[in-house]
N, C-alpha and C positions, 0 to 999 in steps of 0.2 A: 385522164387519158384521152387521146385524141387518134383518130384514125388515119390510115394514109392520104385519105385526101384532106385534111385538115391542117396541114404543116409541109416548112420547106425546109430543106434542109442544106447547106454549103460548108466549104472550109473559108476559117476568117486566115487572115492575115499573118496567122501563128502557124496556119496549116491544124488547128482542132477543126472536128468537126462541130457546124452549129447547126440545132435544129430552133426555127421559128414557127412557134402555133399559131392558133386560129387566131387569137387576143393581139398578134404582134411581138410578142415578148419572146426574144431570144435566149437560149439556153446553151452557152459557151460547152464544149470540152464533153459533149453526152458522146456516149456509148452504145453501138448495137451488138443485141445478145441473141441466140437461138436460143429458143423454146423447148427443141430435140435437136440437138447436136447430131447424137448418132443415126436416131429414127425415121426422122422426119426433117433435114436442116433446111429444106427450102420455102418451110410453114412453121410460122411461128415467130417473128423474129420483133424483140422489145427494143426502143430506144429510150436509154434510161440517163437521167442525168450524172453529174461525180459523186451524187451521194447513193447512187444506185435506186434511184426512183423514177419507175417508168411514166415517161412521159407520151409514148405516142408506140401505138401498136400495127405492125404490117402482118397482116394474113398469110399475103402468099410473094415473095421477094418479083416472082417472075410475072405480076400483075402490076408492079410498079413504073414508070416513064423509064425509059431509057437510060438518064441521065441519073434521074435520082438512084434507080437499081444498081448502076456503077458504082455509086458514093458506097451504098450501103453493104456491096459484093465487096470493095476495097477493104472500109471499116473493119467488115467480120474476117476477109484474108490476113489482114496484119497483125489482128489478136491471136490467132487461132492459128494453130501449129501441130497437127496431127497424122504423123506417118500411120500409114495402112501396112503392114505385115503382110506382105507377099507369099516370104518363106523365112525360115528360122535355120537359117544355113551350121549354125553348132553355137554350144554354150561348153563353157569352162569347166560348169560343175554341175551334177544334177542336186545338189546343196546350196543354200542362198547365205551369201549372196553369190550371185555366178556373174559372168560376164556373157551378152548373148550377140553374136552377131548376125547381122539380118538384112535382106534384101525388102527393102520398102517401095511403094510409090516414088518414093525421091532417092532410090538411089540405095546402095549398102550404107549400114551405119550397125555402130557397137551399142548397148547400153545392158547399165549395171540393174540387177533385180534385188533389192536389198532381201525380201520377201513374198511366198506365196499368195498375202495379203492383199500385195500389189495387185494380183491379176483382178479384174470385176467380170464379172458374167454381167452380161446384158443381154435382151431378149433376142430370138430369132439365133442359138448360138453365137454370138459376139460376145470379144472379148475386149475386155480396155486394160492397157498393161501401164505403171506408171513405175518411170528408172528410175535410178537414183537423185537425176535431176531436176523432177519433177517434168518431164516430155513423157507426153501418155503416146501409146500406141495404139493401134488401132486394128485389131481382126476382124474382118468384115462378118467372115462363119468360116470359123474351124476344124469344120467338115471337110472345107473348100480347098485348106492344103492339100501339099503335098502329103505323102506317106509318112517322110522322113521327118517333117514338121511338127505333123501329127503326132509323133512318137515322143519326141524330145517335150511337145505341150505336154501331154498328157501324164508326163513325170512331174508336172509344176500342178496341177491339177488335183 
């Protein structure tokens, strides 16, 4: 494992990303991953080869050059697809599966709840909801709704 100033990283010619270590030796088609997605996403971040073995580790995204922190802000935007739950404007059924529609960071969108199951508690009240088509959601703290939001969770709960 190699630290950030130890490697470079570019896109080749396929448009992969490539990261080159300290030795020279390029590593086609790696992948960056957060450490804490929900907790922490600006610390912590692995760049791991296709076979999912970390090759070079960044402490903190917003300590890296300009240029490189773009590659690596892009990489993890393009994987990573995560609506934030604003408000829970109504669902179908207070039985699963339901259909729930919702005011997100991006915009209204529908998704199906197969089960209660789905929902995760994570720390600090957050919740992570995953639909039916595997798009997880994302409540920041569910305190933080509204009244009506509150109510309609609190049946899934």
């Amino acid at each position: 494992m190699t630290t950030t100033a130890d490697f470079q990283l570019h896109r080749d010619t396929f448009g992969r990303l490539t990261l080159i270590d300290s030795e020279g030796t390029a590593h086609a088609g790696v992948t960056t991953v957060r450490a804490f997605p929900i907790s922490s996403p600006e610390d912590g971040i692995a760049i791991v080869d296709p076979y999912g073995h970390e090759l070079a580790w960044i402490e903190r995204v917003d300590d890296l050059p300009a240029e490189l922190r773009a590659l690596v802000e892009g990489e993890l935007a393009s994987r990573e697809f995560m609506p934030v739950i604003e408000r829970i404007v109504d669902v179908s059924s207070f039985a699963t599966p339901s259909t729930w529609q919702l005011q997100t960071n991006h915009g209204n969108a529908r998704m199906i709840l197969k089960g209660e199951e789905d929902i995760r508690r994570l720390p600090n009240n957050a919740l992570l909801i995953a639909d039916s088509h595997g798009i997880h959601f994302l409540i920041r703290d569910r305190y933080a709704l509204d009244a009506h939001s509150r109510k309609i969770l609190d049946r899934f709960l």
